[in-house]
Structure formats: C-alpha cells, structure tokens
C-alpha positions in Angstrom: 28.8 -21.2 145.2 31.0 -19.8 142.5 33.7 -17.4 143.7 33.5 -13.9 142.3 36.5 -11.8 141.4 37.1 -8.8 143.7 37.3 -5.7 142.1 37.9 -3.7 145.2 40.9 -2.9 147.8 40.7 -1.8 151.1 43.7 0.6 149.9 43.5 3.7 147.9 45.4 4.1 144.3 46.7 7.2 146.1 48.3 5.2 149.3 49.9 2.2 146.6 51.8 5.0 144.8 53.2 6.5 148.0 54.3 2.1 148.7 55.6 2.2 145.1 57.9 5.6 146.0 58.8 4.8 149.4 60.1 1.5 148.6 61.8 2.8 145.3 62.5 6.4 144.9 63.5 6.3 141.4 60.6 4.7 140.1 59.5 5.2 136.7 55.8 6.5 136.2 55.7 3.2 133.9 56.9 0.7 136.9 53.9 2.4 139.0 51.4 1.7 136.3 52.4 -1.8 136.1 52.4 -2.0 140.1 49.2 -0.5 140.6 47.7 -1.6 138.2 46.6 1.5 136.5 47.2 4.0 133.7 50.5 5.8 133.3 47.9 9.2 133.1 46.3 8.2 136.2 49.9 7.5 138.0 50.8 10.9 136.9 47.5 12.8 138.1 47.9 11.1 141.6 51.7 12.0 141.7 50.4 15.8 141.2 47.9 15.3 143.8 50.4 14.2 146.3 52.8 16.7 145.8 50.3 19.4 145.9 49.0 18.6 149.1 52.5 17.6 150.2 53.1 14.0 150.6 55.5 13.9 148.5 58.7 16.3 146.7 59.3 15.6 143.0 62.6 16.3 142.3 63.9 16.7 138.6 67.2 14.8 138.0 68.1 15.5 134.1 65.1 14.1 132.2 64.1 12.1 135.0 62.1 12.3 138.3 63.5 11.1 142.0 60.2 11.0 144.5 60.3 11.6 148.3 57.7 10.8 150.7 57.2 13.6 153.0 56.6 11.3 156.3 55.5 13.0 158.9 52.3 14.9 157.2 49.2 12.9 159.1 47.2 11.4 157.0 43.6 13.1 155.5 40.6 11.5 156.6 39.5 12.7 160.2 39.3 8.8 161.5 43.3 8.5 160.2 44.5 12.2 161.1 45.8 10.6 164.2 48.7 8.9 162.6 51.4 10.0 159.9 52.5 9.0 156.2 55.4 7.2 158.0 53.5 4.8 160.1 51.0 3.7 157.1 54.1 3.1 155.0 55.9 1.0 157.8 52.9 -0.6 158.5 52.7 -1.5 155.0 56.0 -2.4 154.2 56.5 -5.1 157.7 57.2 -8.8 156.6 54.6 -10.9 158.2 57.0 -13.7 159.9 56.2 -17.2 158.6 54.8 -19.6 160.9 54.3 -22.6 159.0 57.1 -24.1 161.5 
C-alpha cells in the first residue's frame, strides 16, 4: 500500500504560533510563517486573535513587535479548560530523552 502524505496535525495553527512566541519572543511574523508553515497574513490574523482573547501581549518596540504569552489563561475548549497556556507550552517544549542506549 502506497503511503499517503498527511495533511493534518493534531495541533492547531493557533497553539504552533503561541510554541513559535514562547520559545522566541522576538520573532518576526516572517520566522512564524516559515515555522508554521503558513502565510505571513494568516500569522498576523492569529496573532490578533490571541491577543484579543488574551493569550498573548504585543508589545511595540520601535518598528518592531516583542510577544508574550500570557500563561496562566486556561485553555478554550471545555475538554482542555482544565489546564493553562503554561502547561500546553511546557508540554510541548519537553525533550523526549533518547533511549537508543
């Protein structure tokens, strides 16, 4: 049987923008395309939506943007609202140890 490509991740674009931020507050929009694999417009609509509902602060340094994620909002969806912003991100961001010993 063939393999087909996956088009589909378990994770929102929303939740790998907050990754991009959290591990890099001075991203550029243009970095979180390229990481996420999307359009700098779309980056920019989803950076709107997370500040709005307030996941994250936008601050304005010169010409440029610094992001924050707020961390201890829970998350949205009622089978998540049990946990926060912070422990999705530090699930996320935990090296898997290698155990190819």
């Amino acid at each position: 049987m063939a393999e087909v490509p996956t088009t589909w991740t378990f994770l929102t674009n929303h939740s790998h923008v907050l990754l991009a931020i959290s591990k890099t507050p001075g991203i550029k929009v243009r970095e979180i395309s390229d990481l996420v694999g999307i359009t700098e417009r779309a980056i920019l609509r989803i950076l709107g939506e997370l500040d709005d509902a307030g996941f994250i602060n936008i601050e304005k340094i010169g010409r440029e943007n610094r992001y924050a994620v707020t961390s201890d909002i829970p998350l949205r969806h009622p089978l998540e609202q049990h946990r926060t912003v912070t422990e999705l991100l530090e699930m996320l961001s935990t090296d898997v140890p290698n155990d190819k010993s």
